[in-house]
FIFIDREN-895478 format. One record per residue (C-alpha): residue number from 1; x, y, z; residue in one letter. Coordinates in steps of 0.05 Angstrom, whole numbers, padded with zeros to 5 digits, always signed. Each point is the difference from the previous one (the first is absolute). Layout:
N
[site NUM; [X; Y; Z]; A]
...
This chain:
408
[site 1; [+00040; +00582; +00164]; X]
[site 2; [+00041; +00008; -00066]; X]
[site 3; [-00023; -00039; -00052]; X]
[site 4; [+00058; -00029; -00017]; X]
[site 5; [+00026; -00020; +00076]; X]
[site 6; [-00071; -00023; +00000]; X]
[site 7; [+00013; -00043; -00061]; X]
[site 8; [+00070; -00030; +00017]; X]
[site 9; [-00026; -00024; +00070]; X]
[site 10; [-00054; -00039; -00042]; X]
[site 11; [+00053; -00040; -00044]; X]
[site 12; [+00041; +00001; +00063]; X]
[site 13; [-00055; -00048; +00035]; X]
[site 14; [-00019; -00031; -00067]; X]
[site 15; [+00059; -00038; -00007]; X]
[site 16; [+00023; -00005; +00076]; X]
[site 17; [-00058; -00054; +00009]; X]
[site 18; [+00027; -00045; -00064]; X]
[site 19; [+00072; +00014; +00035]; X]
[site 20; [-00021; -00027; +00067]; X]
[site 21; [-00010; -00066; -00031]; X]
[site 22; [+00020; -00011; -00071]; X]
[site 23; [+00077; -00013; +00012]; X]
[site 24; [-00001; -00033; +00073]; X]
[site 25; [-00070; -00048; -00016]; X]
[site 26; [+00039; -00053; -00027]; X]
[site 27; [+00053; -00017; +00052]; X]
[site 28; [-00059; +00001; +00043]; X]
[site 29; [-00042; -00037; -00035]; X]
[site 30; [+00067; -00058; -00017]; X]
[site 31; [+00044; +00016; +00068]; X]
[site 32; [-00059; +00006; +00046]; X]
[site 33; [-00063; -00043; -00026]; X]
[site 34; [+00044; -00050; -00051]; X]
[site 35; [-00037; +00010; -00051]; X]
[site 36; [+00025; -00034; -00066]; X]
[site 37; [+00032; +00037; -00062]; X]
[site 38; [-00061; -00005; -00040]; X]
[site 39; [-00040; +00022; +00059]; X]
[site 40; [+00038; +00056; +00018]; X]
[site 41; [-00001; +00021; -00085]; X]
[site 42; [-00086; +00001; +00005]; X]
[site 43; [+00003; +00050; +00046]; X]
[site 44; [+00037; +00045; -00044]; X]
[site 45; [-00035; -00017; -00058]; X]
[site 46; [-00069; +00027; +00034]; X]
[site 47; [+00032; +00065; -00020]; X]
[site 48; [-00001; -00022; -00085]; X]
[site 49; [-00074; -00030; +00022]; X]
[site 50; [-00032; +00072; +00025]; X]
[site 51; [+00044; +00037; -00056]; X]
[site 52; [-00038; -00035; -00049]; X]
[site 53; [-00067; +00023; +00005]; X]
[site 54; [-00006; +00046; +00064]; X]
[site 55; [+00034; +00062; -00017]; X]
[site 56; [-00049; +00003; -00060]; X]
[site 57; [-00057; -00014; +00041]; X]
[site 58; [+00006; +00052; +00052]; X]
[site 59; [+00026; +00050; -00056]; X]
[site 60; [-00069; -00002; -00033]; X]
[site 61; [-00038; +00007; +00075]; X]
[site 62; [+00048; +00056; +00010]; X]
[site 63; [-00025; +00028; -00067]; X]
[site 64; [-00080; -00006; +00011]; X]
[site 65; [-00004; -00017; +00071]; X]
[site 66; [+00034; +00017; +00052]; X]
[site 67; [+00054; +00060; -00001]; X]
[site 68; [+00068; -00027; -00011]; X]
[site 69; [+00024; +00032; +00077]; X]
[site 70; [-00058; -00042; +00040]; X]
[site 71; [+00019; -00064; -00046]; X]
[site 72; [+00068; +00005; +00012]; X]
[site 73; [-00022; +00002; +00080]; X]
[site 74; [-00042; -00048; +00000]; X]
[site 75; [+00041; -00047; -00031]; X]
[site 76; [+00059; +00012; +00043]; X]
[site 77; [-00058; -00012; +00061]; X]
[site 78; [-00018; -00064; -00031]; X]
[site 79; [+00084; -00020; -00012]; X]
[site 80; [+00008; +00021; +00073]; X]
[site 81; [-00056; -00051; +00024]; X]
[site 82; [+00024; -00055; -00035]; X]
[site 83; [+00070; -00001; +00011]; X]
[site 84; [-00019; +00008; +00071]; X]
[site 85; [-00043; -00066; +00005]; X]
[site 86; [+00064; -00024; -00048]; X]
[site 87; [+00045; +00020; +00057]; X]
[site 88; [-00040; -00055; +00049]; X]
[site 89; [+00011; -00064; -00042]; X]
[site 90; [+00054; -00045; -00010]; X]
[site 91; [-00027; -00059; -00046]; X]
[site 92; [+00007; +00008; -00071]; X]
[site 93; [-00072; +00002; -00025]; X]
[site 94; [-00025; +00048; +00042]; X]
[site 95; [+00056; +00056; -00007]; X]
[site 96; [+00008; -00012; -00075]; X]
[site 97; [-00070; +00022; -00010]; X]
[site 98; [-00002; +00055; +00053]; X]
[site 99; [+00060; +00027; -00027]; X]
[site 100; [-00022; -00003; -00076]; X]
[site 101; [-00067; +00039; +00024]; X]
[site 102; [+00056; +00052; +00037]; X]
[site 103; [+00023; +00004; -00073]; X]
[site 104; [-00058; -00004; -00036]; X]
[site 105; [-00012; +00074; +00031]; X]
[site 106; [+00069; +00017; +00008]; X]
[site 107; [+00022; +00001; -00083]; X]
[site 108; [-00048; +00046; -00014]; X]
[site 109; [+00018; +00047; +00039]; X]
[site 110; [+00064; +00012; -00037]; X]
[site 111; [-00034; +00031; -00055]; X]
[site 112; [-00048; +00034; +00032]; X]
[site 113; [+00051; +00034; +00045]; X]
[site 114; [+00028; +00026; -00068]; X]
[site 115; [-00077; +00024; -00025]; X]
[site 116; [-00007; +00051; +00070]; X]
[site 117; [+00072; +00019; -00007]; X]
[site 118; [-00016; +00022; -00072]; X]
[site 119; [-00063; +00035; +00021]; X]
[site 120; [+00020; +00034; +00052]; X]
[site 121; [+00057; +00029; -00031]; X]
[site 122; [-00046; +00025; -00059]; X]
[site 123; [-00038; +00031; +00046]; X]
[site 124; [+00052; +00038; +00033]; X]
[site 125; [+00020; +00024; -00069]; X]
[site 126; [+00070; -00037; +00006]; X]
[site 127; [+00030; -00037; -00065]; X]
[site 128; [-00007; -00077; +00009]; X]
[site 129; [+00067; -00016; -00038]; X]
[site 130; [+00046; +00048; +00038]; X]
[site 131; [-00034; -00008; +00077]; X]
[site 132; [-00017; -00076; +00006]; X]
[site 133; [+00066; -00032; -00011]; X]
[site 134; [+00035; +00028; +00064]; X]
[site 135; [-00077; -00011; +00036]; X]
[site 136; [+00010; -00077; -00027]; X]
[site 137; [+00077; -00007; +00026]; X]
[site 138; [-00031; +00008; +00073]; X]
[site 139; [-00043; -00061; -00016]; X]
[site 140; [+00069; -00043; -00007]; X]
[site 141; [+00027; +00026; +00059]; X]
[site 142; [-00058; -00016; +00041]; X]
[site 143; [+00007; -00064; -00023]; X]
[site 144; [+00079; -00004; +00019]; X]
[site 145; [-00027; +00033; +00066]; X]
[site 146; [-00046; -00058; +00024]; X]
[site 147; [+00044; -00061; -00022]; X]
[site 148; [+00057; +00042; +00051]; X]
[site 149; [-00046; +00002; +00054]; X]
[site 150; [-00031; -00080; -00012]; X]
[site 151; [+00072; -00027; +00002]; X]
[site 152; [+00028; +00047; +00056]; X]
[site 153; [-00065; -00015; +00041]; X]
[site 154; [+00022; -00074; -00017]; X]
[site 155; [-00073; -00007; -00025]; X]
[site 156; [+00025; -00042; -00068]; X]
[site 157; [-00007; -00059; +00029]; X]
[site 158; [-00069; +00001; +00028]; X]
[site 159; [-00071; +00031; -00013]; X]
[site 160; [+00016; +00064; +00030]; X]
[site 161; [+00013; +00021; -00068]; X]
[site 162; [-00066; -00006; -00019]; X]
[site 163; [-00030; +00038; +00059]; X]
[site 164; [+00052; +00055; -00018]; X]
[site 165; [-00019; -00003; -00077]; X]
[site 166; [-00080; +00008; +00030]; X]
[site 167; [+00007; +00056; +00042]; X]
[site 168; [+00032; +00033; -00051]; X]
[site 169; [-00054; -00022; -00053]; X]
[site 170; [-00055; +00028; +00060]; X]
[site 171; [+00040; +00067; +00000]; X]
[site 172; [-00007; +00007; -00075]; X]
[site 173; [-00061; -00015; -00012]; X]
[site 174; [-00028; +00044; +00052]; X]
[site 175; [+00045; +00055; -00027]; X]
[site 176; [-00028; -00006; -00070]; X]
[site 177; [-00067; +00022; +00012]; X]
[site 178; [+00035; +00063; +00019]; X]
[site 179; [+00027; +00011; -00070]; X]
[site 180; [-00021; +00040; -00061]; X]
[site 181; [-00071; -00016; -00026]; X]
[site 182; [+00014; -00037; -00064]; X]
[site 183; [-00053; +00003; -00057]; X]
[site 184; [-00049; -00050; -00019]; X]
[site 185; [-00031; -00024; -00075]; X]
[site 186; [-00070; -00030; +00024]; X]
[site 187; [-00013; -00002; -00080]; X]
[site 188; [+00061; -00038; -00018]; X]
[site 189; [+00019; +00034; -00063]; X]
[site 190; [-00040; -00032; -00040]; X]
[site 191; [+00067; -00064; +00005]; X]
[site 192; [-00020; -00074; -00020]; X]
[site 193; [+00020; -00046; +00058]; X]
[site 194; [+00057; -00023; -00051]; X]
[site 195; [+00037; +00076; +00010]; X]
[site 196; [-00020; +00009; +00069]; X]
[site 197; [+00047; -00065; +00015]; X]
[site 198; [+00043; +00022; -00041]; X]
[site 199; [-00004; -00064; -00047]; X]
[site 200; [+00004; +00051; -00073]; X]
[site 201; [+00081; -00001; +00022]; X]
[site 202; [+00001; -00067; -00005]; X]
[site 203; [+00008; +00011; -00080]; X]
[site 204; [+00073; +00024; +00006]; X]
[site 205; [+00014; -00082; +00003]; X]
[site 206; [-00025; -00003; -00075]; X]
[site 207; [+00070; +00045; -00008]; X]
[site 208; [+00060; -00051; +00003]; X]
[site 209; [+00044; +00057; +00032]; X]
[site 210; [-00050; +00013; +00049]; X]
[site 211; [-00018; -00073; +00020]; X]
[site 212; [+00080; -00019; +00013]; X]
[site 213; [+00003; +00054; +00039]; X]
[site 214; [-00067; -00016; +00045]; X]
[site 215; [+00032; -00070; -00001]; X]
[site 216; [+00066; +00013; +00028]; X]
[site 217; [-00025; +00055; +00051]; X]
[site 218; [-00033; -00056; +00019]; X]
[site 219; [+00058; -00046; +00012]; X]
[site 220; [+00036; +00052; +00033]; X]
[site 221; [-00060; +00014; +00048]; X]
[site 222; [+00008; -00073; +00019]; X]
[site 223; [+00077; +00016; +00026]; X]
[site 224; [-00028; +00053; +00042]; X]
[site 225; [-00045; -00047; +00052]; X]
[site 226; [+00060; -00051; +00004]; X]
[site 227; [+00046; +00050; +00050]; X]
[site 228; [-00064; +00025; +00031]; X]
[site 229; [-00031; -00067; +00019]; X]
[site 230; [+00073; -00037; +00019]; X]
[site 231; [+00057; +00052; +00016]; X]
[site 232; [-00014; +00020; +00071]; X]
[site 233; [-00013; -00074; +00020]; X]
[site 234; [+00066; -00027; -00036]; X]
[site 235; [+00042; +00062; +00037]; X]
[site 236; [-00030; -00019; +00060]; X]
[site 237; [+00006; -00078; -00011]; X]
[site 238; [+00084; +00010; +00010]; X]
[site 239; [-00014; +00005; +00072]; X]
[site 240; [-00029; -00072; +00006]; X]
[site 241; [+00054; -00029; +00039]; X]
[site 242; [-00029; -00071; -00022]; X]
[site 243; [+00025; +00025; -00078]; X]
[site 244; [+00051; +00043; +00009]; X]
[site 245; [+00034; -00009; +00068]; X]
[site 246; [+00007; +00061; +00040]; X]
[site 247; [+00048; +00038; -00043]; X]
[site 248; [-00055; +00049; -00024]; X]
[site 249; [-00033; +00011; +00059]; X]
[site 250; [+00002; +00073; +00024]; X]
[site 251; [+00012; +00023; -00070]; X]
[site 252; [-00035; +00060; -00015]; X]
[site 253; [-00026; -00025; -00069]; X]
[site 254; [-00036; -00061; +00044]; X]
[site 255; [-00025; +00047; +00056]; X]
[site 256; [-00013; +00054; -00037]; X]
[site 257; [-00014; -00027; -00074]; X]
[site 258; [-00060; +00049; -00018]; X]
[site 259; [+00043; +00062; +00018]; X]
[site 260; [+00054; -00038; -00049]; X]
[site 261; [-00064; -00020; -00048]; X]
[site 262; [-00022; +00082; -00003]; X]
[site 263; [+00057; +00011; -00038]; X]
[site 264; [-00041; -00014; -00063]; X]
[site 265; [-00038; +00053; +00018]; X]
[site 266; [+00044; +00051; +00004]; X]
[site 267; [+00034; -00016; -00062]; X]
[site 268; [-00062; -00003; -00030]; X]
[site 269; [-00012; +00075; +00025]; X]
[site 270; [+00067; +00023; -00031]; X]
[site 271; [-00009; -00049; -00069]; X]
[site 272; [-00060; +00045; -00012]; X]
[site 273; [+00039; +00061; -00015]; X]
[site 274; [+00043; -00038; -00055]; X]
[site 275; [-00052; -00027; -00047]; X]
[site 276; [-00012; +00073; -00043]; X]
[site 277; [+00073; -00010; -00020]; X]
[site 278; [-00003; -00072; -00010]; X]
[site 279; [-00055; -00002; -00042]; X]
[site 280; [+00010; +00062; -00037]; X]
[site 281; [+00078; -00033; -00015]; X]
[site 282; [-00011; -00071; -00010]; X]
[site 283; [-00073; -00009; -00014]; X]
[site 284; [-00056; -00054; +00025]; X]
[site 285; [+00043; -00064; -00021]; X]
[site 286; [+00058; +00015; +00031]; X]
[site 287; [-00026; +00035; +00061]; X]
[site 288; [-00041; -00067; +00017]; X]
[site 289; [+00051; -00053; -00018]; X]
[site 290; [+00043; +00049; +00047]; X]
[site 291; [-00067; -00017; +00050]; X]
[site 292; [+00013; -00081; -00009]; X]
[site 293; [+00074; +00000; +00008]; X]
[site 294; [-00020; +00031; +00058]; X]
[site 295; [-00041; -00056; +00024]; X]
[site 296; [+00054; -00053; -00020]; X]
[site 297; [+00047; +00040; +00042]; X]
[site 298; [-00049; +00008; +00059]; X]
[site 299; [-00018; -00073; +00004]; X]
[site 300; [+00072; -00035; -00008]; X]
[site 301; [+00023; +00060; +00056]; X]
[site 302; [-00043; -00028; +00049]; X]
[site 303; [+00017; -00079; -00010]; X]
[site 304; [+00070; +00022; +00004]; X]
[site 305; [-00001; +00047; +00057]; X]
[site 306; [-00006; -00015; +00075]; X]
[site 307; [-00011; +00050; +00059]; X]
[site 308; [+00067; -00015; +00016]; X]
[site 309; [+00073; +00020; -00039]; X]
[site 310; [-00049; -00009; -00062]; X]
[site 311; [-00051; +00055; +00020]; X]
[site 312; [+00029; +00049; -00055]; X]
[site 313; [-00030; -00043; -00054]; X]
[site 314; [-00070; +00002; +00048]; X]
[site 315; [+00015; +00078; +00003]; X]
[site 316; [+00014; +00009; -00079]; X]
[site 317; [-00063; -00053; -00018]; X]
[site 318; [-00037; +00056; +00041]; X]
[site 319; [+00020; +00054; -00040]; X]
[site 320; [-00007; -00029; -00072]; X]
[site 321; [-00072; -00011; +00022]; X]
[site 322; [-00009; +00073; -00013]; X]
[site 323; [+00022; -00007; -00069]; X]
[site 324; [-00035; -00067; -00015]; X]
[site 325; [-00071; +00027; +00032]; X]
[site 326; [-00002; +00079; -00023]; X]
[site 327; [+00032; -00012; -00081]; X]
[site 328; [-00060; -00051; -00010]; X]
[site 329; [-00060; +00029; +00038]; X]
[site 330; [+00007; +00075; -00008]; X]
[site 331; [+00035; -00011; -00066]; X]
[site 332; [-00050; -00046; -00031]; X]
[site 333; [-00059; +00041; +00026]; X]
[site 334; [+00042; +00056; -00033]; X]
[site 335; [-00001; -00034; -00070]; X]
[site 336; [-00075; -00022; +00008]; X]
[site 337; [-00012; +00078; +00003]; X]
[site 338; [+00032; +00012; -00061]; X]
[site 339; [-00016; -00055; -00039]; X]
[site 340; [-00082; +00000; +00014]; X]
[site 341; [-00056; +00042; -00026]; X]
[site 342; [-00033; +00055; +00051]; X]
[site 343; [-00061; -00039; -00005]; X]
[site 344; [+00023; -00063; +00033]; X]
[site 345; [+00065; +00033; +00032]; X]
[site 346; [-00030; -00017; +00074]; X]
[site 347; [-00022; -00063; -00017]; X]
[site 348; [+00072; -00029; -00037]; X]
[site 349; [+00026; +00027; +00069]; X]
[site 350; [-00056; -00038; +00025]; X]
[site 351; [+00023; -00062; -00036]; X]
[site 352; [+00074; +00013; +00018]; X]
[site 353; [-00018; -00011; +00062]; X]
[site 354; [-00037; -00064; -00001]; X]
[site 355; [+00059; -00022; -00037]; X]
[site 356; [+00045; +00009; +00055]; X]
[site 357; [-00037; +00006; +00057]; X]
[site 358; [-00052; -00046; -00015]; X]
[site 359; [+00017; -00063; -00051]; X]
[site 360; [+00077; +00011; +00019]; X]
[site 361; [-00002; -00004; +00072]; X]
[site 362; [-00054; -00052; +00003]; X]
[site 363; [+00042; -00045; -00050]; X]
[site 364; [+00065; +00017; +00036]; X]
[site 365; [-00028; -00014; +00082]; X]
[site 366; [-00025; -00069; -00030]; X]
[site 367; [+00068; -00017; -00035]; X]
[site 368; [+00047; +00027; +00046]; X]
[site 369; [-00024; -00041; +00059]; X]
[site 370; [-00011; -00064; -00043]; X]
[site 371; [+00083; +00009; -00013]; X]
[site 372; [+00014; +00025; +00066]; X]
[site 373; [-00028; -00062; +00028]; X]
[site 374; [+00034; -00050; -00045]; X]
[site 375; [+00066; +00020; -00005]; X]
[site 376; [+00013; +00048; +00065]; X]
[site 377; [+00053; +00053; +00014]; X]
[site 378; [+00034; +00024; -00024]; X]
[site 379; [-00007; -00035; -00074]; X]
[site 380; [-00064; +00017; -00007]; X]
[site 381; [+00033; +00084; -00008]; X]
[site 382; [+00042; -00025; -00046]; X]
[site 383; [-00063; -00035; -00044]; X]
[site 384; [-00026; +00068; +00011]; X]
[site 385; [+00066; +00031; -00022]; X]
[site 386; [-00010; -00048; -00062]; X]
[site 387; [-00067; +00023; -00017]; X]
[site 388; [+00006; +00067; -00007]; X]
[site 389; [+00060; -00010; -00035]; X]
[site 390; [-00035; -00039; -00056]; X]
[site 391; [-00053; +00054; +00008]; X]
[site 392; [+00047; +00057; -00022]; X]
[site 393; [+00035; -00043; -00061]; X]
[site 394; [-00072; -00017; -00033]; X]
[site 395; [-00018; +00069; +00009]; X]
[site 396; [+00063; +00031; -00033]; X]
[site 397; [-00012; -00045; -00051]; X]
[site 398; [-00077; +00007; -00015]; X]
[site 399; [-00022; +00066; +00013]; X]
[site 400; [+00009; +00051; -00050]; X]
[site 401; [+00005; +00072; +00012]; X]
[site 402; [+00034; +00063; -00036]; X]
[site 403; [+00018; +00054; +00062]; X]
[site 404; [-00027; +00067; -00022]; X]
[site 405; [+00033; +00053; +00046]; X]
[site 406; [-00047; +00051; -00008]; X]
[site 407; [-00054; -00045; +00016]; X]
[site 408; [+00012; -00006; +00085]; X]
């Protein structure tokens, strides 16, 4: 088979299995099980928990160990098992841990998904720059794929999802044994245990434009878990007759709010395509604050929408998350590129990423179901609304940065 088909069925499954669950978990875990705000926010913030150490762990077995292709199989095998048992439990202590093991193996994979793609495309004598981008795409529209089929299978509600997100994870991780033989480094280079993990990056915060920016990446990593932990469980909420009578009932944002929810994702696809020009015309600063009006505009849509006459401003909130997601993640990973050394280029990614991924969405699962469950809907979009709001103004204000063209 074609290396590249071969490739872009890989990121295909990769992100189907996050798909299957990572949108539709919360309405079933607040809908179905009634779990609490704060509840609800700790599952989300497993993600920030494994993004904090794991990807670094398995990156250095990958390294000496264990060829990046078997890793990545295994630990979709592993994901697979645990969201499985996950799938069989209803009380809170019990699927909060099976589900944070599910992760535990899950995060990883992301990046070593990337290391085989890399590889194999070497191999194949194919430029990494020009052929992985359109290989990538397919990984966002598996992920669009599998929250279609969860909400028209009407599986959003219950733990179907998380058989469907298993066999999935089973498929994969069978499939990647099958892939390209990636090289091992049984030596290690040579690397202290401080640049294996990546830690040398951790300098950059000794440079004051550096450390605002880790900071505020950061903060805007938090905004990201709020509308994955809570928006699919508010959409759905407008058809509890006991809140909202019956006049939403039938709406097709309530019965079919994922579809409505995969929006994002498709803007986010298209967003993609925009950032050379953005960046190259308006620079870091204004390409990010353009990223937090964003999230302003994405929260206050969706505490002043309703699947009803208001389900434009549902709609619209759907498509500014394109905007609000792609202009801070691909863009800041973007200026980390340019702004870091060759010798800890990786790792600043590296560092991005526990920024965001890690510190930001374990911060923002915590805080988001604290407010959720003290002031409700739909204020607590509007606090949201609020913070990112006060976000963007302190950044605009504080971090200083002279666009250079020529530079991105």
């Amino acid at each position: 088979m074609n290396t590249k088909i071969r490739l872009t069925l890989m990121n295909f499954l990769q992100y189907a299995v996050w798909g299957a669950w990572l949108i539709s978990l919360g309405a079933y875990l607040g809908n179905t099980l009634k779990f609490d705000g704060l509840q609800i926010g700790s599952f989300f913030a497993t993600m920030g928990i494994a993004s904090l150490f794991m990807p670094a762990v398995m990156g250095i077995i990958a390294d000496r160990w264990i060829p990046a292709q078997r890793l990545l199989g295994l630990c979709h095998l592993f994901a697979a098992g645990f969201i499985t048992l996950a799938a069989t439990r209803t009380d809170y202590n019990s699927l909060y841990t099976l589900v944070l093991l599910s992760v535990m193996f899950y995060m990883p994979t992301i990046a070593l998904s990337n290391s085989v793609a890399y590889n194999a495309l070497e191999k194949a004598g194919l430029d990494t720059v020009t052929h992985f981008p359109p290989i990538r795409v397919w990984g966002t529209v598996g992920f669009i794929c599998a929250m279609w089929v969860v909400d028209l299978g009407k599986m959003g509600l219950s733990a179907t999802q998380l058989y469907f997100s298993a066999t999935l994870g089973l498929i994969l991780g069978l499939y990647s044994f099958t892939l390209p033989n990636c090289p091992i480094n049984r030596s290690g280079g040579g690397k202290s245990i401080v640049d294996l993990l990546g830690l040398r990056a951790f300098a950059l915060f000794k440079q004051r434009k550096m450390a605002i920016f880790f900071i505020f990446s950061m903060l805007l990593g938090m905004s990201l878990q709020i509308t994955n932990a809570f928006a699919d469980g508010y959409i759905k909420s407008f058809g509890d007759t006991g809140i909202h009578g019956a006049k939403y009932l039938g709406t097709f944002g309530v019965e079919h709010s994922t579809i409505l929810i995969s929006l994002s994702q498709i803007s986010e696809t298209l967003c993609i395509l925009l950032i050379p020009f953005f960046l190259k015309r308006f620079g870091i600063k204004r390409v990010m604050l353009i990223a937090m009006f964003a999230w302003v505009l994405r929260f206050a849509l969706l505490g002043a929408g309703n699947p009803g006459p208001g389900v434009w401003m549902f709609i619209l909130s759907m498509i500014v998350y394109g905007v609000a997601f792609d202009f801070f993640n691909i863009s800041g990973s973007l200026f980390v590129e340019k702004e870091t050394s060759a010798a800890i280029r990786s790792s600043a990614q590296g560092v991005f990423m526990i920024m965001t991924n890690g510190l930001g969405a374990l911060i923002g699962s915590y805080l988001a179901g604290w407010v959720v469950n003290h002031y409700g809907w739909p204020l607590s979009w509007y606090l949201f609304a609020g913070f990112s709001l006060v976000v963007a103004i302190v950044f605009a204000v504080i971090f200083k940065y002279k666009h250079d063209p020529n530079r991105i």
